[in-house]
BAFI-3210 file (N, C-alpha, C; in Angstrom, 3 decimals, decimal comma, padded with zeros to 6 digits):
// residues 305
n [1|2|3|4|5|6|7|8|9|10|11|12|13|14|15|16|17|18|19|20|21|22|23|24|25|26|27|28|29|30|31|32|33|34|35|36|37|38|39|40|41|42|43|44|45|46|47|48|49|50|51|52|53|54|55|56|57|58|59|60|61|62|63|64|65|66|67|68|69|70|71|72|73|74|75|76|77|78|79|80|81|82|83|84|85|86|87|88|89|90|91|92|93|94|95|96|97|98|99|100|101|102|103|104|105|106|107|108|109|110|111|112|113|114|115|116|117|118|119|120|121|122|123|124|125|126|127|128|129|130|131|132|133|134|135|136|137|138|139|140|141|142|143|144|145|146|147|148|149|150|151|152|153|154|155|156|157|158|159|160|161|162|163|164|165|166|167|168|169|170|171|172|173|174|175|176|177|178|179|180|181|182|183|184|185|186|187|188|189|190|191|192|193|194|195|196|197|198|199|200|201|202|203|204|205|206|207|208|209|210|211|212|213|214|215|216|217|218|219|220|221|222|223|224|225|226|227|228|229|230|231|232|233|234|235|236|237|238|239|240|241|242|243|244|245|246|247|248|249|250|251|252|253|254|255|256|257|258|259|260|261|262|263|264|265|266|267|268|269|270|271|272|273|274|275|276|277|278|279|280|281|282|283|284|285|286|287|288|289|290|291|292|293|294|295|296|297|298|299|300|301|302|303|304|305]
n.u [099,484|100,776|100,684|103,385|102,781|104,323|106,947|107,673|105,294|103,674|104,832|104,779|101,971|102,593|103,998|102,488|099,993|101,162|102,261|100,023|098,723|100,620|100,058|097,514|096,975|099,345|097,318|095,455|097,190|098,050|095,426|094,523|096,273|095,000|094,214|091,621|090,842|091,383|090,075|087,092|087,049|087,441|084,827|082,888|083,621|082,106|079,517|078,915|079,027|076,877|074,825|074,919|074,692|071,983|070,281|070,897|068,779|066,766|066,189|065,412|063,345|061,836|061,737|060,175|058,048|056,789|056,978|054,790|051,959|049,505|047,927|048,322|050,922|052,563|052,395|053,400|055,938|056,638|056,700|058,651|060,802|060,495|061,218|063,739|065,309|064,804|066,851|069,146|068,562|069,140|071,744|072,888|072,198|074,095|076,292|077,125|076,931|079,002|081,217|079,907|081,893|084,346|086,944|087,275|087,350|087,038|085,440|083,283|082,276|081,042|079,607|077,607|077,037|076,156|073,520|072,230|071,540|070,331|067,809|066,204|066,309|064,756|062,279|061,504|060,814|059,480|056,838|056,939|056,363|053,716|052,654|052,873|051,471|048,720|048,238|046,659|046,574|046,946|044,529|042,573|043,379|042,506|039,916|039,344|039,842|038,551|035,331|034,411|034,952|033,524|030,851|030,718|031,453|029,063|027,009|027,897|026,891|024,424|023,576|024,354|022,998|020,648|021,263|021,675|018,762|017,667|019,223|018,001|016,036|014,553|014,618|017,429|018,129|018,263|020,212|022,647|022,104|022,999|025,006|026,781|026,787|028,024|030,882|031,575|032,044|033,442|035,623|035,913|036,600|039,104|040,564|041,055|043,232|045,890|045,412|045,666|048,164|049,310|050,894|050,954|049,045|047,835|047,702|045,787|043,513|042,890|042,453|040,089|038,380|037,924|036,879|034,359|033,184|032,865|031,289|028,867|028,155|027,452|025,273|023,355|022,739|022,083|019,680|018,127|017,528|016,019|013,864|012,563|009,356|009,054|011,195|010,566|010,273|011,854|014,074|016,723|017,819|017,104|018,720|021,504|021,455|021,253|023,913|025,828|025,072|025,930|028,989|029,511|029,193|031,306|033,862|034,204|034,868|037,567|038,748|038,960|040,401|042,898|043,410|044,419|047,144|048,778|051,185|052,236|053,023|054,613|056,683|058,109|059,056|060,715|062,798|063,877|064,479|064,896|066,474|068,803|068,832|069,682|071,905|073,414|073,343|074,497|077,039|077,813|078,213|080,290|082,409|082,439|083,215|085,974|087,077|087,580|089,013|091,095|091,812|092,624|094,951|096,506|097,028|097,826|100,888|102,251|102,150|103,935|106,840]
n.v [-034,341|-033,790|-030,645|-030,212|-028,102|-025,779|-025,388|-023,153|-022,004|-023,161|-022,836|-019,667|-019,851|-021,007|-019,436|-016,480|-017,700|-018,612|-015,499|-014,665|-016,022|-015,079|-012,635|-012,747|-013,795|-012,223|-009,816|-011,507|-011,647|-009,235|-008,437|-010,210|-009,385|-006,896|-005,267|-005,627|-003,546|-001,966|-002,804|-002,461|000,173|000,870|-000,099|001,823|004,081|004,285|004,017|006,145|008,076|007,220|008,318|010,838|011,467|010,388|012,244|014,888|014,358|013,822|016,100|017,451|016,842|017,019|020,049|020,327|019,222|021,169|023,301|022,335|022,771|021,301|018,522|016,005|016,220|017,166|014,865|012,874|014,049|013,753|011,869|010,769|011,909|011,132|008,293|008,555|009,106|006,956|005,320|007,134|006,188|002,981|003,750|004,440|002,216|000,306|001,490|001,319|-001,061|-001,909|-000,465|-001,432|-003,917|-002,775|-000,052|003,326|005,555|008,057|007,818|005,991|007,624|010,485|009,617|009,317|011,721|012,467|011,156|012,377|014,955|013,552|012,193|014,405|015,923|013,827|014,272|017,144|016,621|014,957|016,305|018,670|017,575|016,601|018,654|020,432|018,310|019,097|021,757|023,825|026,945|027,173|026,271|027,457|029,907|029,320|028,864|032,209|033,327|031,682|030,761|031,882|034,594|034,953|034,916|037,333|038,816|037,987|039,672|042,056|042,896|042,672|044,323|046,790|047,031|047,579|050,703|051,312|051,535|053,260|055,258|057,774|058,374|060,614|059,673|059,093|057,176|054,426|054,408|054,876|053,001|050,706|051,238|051,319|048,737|047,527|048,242|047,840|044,637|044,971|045,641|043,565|041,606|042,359|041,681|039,155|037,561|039,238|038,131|034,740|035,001|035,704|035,171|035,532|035,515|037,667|039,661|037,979|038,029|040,917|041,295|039,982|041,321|043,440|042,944|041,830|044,146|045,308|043,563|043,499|046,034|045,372|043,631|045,491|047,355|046,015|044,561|047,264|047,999|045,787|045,889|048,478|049,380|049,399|047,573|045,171|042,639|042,647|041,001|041,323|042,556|039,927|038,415|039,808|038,721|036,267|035,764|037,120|035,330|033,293|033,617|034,611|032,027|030,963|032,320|031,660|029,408|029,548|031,340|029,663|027,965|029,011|029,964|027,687|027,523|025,740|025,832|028,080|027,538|025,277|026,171|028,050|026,462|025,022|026,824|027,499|026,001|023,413|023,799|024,603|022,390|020,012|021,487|020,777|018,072|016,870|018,598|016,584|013,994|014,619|015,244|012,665|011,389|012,634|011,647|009,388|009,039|009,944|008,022|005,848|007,656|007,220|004,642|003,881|004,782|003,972|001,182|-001,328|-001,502]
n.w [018,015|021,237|023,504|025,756|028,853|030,092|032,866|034,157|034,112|036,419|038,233|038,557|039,329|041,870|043,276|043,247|044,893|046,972|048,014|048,423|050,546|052,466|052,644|053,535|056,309|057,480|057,622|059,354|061,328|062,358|062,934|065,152|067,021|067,868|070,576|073,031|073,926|071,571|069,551|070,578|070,685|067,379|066,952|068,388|067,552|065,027|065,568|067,589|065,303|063,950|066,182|066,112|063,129|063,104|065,603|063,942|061,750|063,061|063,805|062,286|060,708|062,486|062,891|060,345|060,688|062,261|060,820|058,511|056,770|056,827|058,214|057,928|056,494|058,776|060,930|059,709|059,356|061,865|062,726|061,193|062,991|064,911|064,583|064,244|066,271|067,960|066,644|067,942|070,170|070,177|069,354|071,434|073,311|072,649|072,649|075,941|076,172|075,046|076,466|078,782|078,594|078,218|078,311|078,661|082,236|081,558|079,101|079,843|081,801|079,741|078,029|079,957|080,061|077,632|077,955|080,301|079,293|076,645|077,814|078,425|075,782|074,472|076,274|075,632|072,905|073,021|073,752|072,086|069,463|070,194|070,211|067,163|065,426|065,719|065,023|065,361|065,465|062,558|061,675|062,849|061,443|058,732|059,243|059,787|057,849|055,836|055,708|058,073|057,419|054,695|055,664|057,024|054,884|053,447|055,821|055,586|053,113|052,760|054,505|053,733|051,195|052,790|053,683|051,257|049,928|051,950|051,556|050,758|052,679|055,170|057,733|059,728|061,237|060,219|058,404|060,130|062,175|060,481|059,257|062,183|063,278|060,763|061,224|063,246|063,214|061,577|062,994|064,693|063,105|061,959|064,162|064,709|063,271|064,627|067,242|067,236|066,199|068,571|071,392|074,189|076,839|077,984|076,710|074,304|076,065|076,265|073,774|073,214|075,056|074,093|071,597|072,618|073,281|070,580|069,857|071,424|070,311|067,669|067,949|069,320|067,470|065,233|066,317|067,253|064,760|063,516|065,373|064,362|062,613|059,797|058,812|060,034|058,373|057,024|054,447|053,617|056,280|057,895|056,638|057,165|059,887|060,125|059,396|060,903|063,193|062,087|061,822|064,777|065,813|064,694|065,453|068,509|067,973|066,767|068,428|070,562|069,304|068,464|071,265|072,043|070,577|069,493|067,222|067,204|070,040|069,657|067,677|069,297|070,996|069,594|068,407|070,930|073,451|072,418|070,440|072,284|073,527|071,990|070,606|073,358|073,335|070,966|070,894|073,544|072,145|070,315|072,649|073,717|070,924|070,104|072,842|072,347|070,362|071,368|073,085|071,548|070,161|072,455|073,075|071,058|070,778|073,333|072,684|071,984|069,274]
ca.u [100,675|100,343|101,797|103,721|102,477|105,778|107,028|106,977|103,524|103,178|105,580|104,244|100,993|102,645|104,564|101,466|099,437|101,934|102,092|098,288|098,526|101,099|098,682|096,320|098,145|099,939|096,710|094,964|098,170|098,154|093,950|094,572|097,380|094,477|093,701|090,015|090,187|091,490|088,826|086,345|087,587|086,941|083,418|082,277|083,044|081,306|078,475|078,786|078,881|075,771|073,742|075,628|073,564|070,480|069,987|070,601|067,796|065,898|065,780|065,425|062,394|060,862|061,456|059,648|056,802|056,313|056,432|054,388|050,621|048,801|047,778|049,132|052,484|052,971|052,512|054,330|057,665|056,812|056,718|060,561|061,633|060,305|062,142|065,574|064,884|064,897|068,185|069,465|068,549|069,703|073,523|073,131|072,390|074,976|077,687|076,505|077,075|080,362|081,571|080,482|082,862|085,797|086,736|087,907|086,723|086,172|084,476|081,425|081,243|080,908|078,524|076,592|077,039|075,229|072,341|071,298|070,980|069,252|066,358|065,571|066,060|063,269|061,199|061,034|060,664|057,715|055,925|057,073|055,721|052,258|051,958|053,223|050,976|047,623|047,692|045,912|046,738|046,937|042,888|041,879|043,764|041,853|038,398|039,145|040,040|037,586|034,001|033,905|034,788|032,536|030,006|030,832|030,871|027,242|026,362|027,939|026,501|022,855|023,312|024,968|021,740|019,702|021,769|021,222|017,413|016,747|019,961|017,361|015,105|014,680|015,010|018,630|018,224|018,703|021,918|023,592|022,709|023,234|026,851|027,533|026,823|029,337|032,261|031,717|031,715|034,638|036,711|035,889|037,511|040,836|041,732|041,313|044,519|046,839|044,719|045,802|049,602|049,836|051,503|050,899|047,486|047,214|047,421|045,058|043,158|042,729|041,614|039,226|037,796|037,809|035,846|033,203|032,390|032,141|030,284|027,518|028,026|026,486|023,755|022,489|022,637|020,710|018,039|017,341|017,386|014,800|012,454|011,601|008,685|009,348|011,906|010,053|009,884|013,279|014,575|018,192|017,739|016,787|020,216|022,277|021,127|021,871|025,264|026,375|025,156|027,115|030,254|029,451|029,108|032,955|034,629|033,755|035,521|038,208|039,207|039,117|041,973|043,678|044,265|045,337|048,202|049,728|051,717|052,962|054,125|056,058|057,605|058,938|059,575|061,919|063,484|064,660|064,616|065,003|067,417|069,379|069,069|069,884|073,290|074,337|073,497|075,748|078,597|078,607|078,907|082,003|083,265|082,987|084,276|087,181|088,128|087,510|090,762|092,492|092,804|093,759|096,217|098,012|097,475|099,421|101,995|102,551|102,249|105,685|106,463]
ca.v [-033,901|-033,122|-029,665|-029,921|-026,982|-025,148|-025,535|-022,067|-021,433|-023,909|-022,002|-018,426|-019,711|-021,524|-018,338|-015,785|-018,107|-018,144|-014,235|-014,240|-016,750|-014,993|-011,432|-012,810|-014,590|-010,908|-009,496|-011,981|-011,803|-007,993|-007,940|-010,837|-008,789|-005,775|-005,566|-005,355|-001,634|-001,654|-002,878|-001,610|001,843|000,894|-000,336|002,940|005,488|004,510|004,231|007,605|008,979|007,576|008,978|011,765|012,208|010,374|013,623|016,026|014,114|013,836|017,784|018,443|016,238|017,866|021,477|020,011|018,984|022,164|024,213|021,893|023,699|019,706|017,411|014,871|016,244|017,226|013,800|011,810|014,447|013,847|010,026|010,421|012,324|009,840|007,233|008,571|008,950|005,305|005,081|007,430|005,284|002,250|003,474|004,901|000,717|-000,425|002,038|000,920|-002,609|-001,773|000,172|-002,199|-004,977|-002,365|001,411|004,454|005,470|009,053|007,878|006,279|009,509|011,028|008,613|009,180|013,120|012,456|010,054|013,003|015,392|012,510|012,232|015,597|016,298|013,359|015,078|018,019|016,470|014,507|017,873|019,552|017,111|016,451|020,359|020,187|017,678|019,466|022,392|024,666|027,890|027,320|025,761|028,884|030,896|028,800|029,267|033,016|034,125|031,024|030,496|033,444|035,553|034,672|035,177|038,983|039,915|038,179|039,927|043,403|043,001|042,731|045,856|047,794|046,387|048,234|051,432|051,728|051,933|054,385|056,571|059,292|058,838|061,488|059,466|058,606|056,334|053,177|054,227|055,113|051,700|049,702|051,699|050,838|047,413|046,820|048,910|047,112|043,807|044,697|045,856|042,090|040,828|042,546|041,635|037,820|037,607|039,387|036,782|034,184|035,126|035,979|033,951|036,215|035,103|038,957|039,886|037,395|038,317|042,612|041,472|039,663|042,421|044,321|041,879|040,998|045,360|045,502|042,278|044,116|046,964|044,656|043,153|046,766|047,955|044,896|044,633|048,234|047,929|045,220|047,016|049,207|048,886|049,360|046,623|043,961|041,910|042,755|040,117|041,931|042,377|038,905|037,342|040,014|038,633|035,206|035,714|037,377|034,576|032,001|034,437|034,819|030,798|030,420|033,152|031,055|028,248|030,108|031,846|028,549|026,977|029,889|030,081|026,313|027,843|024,706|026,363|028,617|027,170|024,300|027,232|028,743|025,705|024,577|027,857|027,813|024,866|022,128|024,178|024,371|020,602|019,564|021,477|020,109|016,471|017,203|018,597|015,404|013,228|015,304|015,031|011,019|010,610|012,742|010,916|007,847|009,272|010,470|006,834|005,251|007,686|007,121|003,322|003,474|005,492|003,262|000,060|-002,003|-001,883]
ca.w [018,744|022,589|023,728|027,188|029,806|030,517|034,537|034,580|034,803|037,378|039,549|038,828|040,069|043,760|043,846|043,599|045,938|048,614|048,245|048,740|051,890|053,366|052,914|054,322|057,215|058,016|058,037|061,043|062,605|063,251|063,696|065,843|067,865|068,788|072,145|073,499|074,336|070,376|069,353|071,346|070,130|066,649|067,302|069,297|066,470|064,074|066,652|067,336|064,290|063,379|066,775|066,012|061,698|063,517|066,267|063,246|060,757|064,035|064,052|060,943|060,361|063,837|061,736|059,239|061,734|062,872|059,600|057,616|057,018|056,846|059,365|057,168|056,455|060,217|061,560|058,840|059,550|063,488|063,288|060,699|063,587|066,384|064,196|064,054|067,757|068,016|066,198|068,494|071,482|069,872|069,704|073,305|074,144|071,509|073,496|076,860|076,148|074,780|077,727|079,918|078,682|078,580|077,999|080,097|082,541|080,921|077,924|080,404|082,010|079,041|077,338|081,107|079,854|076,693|078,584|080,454|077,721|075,976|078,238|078,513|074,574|074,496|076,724|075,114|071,666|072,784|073,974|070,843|068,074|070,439|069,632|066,209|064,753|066,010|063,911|065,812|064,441|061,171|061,430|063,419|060,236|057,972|059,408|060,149|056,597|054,939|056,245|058,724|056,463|054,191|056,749|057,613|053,627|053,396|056,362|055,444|051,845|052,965|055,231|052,613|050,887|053,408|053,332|050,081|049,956|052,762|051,470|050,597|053,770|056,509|058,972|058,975|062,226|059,963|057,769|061,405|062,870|059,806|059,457|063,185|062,984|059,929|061,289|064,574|062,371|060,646|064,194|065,304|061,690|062,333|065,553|064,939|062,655|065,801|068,157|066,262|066,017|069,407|072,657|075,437|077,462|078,302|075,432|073,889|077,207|075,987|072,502|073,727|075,462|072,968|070,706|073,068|072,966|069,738|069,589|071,963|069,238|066,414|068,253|069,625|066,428|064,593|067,244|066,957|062,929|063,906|066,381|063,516|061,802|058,484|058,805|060,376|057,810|055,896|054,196|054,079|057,705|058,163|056,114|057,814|061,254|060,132|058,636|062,154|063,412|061,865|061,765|066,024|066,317|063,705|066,133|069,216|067,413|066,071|069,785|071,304|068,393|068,705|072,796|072,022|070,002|069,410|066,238|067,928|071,141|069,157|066,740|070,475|071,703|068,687|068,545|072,056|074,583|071,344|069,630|073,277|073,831|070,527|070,703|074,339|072,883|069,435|071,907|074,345|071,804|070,295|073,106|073,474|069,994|070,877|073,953|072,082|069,356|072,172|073,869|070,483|069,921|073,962|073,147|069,829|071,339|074,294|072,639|071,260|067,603]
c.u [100,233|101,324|101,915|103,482|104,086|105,744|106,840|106,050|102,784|103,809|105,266|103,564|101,233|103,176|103,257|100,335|100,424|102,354|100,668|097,976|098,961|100,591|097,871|096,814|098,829|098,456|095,534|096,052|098,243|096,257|094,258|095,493|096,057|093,823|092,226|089,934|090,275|090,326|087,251|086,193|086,500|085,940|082,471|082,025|082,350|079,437|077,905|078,716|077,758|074,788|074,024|074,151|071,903|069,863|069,827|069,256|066,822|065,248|065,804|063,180|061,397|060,531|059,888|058,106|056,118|055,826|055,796|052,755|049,050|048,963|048,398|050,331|052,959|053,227|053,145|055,685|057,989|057,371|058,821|061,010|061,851|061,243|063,917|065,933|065,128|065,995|069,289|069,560|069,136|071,001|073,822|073,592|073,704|076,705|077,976|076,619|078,688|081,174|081,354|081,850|084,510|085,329|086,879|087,303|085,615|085,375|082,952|081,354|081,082|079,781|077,455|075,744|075,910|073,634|071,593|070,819|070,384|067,804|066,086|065,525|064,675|062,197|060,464|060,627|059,209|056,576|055,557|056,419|054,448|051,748|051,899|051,653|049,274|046,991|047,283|045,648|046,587|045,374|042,424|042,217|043,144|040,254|037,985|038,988|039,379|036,140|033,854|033,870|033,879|031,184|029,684|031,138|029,640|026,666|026,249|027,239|024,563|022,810|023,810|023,348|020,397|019,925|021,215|019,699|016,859|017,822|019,187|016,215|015,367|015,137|016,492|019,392|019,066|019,927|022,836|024,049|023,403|025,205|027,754|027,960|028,046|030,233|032,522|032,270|033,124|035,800|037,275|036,800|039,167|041,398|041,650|043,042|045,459|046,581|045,554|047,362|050,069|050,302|051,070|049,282|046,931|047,056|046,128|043,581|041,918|041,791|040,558|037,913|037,576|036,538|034,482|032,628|032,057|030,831|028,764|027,368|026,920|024,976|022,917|021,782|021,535|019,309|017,359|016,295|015,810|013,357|011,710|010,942|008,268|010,596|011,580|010,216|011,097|014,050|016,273|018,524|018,230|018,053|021,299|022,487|021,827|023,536|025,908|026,278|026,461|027,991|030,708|030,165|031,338|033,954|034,854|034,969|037,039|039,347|039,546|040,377|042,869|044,443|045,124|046,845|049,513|051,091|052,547|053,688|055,483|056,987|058,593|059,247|061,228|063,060|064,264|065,277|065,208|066,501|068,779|069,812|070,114|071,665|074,034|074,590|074,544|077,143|079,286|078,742|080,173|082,667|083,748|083,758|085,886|088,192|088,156|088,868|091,187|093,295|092,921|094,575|097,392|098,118|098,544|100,585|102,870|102,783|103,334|105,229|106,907]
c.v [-033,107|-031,692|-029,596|-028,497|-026,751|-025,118|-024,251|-021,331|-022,063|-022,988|-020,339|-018,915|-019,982|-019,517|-016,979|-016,435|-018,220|-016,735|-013,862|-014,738|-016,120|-013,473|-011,620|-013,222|-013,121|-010,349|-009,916|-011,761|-010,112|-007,797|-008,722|-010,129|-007,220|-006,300|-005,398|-003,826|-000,643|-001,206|-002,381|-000,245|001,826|000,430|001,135|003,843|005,356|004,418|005,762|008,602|008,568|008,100|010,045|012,492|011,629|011,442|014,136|015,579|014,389|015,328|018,296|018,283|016,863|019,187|021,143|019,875|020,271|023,323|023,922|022,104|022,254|019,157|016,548|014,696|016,431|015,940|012,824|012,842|013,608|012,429|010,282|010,998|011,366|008,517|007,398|008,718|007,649|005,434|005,427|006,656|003,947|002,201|004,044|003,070|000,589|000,195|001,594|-000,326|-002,411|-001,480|-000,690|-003,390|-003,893|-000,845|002,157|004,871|007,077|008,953|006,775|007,466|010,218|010,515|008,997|010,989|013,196|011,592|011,135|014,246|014,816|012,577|013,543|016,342|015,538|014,139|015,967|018,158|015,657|015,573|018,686|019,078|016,603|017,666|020,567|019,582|018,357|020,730|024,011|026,164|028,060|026,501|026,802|030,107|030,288|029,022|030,997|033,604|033,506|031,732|031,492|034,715|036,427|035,205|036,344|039,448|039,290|039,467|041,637|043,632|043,476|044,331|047,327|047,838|047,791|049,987|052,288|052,574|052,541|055,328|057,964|059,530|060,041|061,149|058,482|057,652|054,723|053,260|054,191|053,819|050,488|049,577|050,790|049,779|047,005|047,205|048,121|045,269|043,598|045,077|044,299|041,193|040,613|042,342|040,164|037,345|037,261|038,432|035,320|033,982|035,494|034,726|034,345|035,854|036,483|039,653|039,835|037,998|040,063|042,311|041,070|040,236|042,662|044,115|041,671|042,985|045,570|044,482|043,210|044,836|046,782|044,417|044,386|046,706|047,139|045,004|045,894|048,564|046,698|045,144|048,174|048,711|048,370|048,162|045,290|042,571|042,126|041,451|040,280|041,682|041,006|037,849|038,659|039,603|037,390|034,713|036,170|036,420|033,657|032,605|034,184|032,827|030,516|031,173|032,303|029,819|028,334|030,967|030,900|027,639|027,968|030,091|028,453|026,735|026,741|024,945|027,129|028,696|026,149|024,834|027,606|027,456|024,943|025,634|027,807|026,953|023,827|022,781|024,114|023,146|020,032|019,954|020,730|018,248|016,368|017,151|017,286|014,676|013,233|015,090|013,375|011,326|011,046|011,955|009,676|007,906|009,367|009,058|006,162|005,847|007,218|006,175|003,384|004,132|005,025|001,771|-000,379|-002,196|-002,816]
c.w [019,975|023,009|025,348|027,683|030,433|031,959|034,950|034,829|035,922|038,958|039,933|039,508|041,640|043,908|044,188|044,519|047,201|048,980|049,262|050,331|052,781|053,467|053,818|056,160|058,076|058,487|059,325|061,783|063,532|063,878|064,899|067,623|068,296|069,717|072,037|073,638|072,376|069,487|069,602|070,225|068,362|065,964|067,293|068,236|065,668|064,680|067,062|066,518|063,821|064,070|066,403|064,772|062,468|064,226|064,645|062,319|061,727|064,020|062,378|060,763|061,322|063,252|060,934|059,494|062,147|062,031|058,988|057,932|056,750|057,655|059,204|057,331|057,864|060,681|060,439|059,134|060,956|063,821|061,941|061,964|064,960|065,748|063,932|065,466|068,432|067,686|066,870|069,783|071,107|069,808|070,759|073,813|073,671|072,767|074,618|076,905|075,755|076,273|079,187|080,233|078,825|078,138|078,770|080,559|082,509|079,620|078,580|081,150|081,120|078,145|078,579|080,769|078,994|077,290|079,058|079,938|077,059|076,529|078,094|076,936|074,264|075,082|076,077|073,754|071,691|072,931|072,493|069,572|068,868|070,141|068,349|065,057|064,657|065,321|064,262|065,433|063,210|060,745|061,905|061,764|059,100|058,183|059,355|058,716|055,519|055,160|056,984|058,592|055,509|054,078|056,839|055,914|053,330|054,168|056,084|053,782|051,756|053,650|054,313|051,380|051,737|053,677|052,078|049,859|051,074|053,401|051,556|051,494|054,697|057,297|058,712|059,838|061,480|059,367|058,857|061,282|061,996|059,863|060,649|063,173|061,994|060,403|062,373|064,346|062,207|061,800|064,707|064,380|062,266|063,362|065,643|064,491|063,766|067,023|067,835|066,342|067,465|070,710|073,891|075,801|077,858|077,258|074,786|074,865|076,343|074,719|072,590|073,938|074,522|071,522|071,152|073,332|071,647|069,097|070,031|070,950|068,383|066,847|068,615|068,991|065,226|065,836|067,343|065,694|063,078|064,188|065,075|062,494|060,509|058,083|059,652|059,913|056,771|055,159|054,186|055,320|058,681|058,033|057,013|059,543|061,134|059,729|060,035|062,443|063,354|062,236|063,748|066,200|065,924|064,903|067,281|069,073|067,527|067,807|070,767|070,792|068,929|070,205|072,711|071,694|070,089|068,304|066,713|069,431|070,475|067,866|068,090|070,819|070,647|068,106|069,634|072,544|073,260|070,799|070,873|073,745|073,499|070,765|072,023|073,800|071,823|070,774|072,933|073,476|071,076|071,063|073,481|071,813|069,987|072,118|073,695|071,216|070,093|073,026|072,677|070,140|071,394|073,244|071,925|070,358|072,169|073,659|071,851|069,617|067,126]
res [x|x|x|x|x|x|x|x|x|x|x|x|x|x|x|x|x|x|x|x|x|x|x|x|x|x|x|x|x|x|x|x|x|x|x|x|x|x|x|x|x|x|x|x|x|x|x|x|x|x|x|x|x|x|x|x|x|x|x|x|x|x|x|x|x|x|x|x|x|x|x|x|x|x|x|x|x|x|x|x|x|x|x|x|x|x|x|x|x|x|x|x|x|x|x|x|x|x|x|x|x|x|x|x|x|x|x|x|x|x|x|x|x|x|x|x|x|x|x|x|x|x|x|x|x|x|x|x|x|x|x|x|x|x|x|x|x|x|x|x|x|x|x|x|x|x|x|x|x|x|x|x|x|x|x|x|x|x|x|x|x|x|x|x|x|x|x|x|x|x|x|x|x|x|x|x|x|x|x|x|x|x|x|x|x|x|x|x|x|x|x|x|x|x|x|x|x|x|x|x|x|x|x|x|x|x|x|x|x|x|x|x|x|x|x|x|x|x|x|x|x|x|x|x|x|x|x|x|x|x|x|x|x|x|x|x|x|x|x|x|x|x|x|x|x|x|x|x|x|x|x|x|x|x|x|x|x|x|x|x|x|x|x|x|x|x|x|x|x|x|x|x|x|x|x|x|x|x|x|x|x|x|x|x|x|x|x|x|x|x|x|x|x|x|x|x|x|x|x|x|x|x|x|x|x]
***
């Protein structure tokens, strides 16, 4: 026994497909009905809103470049920041192609607004992550408080060394010079640090000075310790001579990273000028996406319902 399919299910289904046709059908008919400047419009923003998060990742990732205490990590933030950079320039074209086919004629001056804030945020972002990535400071603060360190408690260990054994002499010529020598030693220590952390070239300049007297200090003071006879042949003597040494050669090194102050120019530079940029670029494109709502609301306003 066959069971007839009731008509009514034949007719729900025309009836919910000619619902669906005529959905769809409404909906080309009104996309179909936006104008070019409509359109346009709702192209642009979402354009802008993504140079818009690309800038901010851009600056974050540059932060990131600048605080990060690895060669490694520096130049892997520098290159995320150079790549959202790109992204950024990519919805500059994207707008720019838009704008040429249509669009007011305050949202290309305003797009022209953001262009030259653009270059000059580049500019100063390529400066800022070629400083960034190099370190410079934070390898001078690594050698100063490692290996040269090191260096100047060998060297004060041996003389403390020599101290020792001609505490109860008469002649009290060698505890002086040995004394001098370390205090002079240890003047040269503490002023690398502030070297180091500083920006000012006069600055850097004074300490300098300052370094290269007590430097003479040491050597006097060893070459006297030397000249005497009874120390000719010191083996103390001999490792405190060489431990200056090295310590002299690391300083050298260490004064030369340091005037680089790549660390600390692209800390000032992302503090000030970047951080200055950064906001005029944010603000012009606020203000395009604004004048991009403001001519879809005239047009809806103006146009027949």
């Amino acid at each position: 026994m066959t069971t007839k399919r009731r008509p009514t299910g034949y007719l729900w289904i025309a009836v919910g497909t000619g619902f669906l046709l005529a959905v769809a059908l409404l909906v080309l008919h009104y996309r179909d009905e936006r104008t070019p400047d409509e359109q346009l419009a709702l192209q642009a923003r979402p354009i802008v809103d993504r140079m818009s998060l690309a800038l901010v990742s851009a600056s974050e990732a540059e932060k990131s470049a600048v605080m990060a205490i690895h060669d490694e990590d520096s130049e892997t933030f520098a290159n995320q920041a150079r790549e959202a950079t790109v992204r950024v320039e990519q919805g500059h074209r994207e707008l720019a192609e838009l704008f040429e086919r249509g669009g007011a004629g305050d949202e290309k001056t305003l797009l022209e607004d953001f262009s030259k804030a653009f270059v000059e945020f580049q500019r100063i972002d390529n400066h800022l992550l070629s400083l960034a990535v190099r370190n410079t400071n934070l390898k001078a603060s690594r050698l100063a408080f490692g290996p040269a360190a090191t260096a100047l408690d060998e060297m004060d260990t041996a003389l403390a060394r020599i101290v020792m054994q001609n505490s109860l002499s008469p002649d009290r010529r060698v505890v002086r010079l040995a004394d001098d020598a370390r205090i002079a030693a240890l003047r040269i220590q503490t002023l690398l640090p502030p070297h180091i952390a500083e920006e000012s070239e006069q600055r850097m300049d004074r300490m300098e000075y300052l370094m290269a007297q007590e430097d003479r200090r040491v050597h006097e003071s060893l070459d006297e310790l030397a000249a005497m006879e009874k120390l000719t042949d010191d083996p103390s003597l001999a490792k405190a001579r060489s431990s200056y040494a090295r310590f002299s050669d690391m300083k050298t090194e260490i004064l030369q990273l340091s005037r680089e102050n790549t660390n600390v120019r692209s800390l000032t530079i992302s503090l000030n000028q970047k951080r200055k940029i950064m906001v005029q670029c944010l603000d012009a494109l606020d203000n395009l996406r604004n004048a991009i709502e403001q001519e879809e609301t005239r047009r809806a306003a103006v146009s027949p319902q």
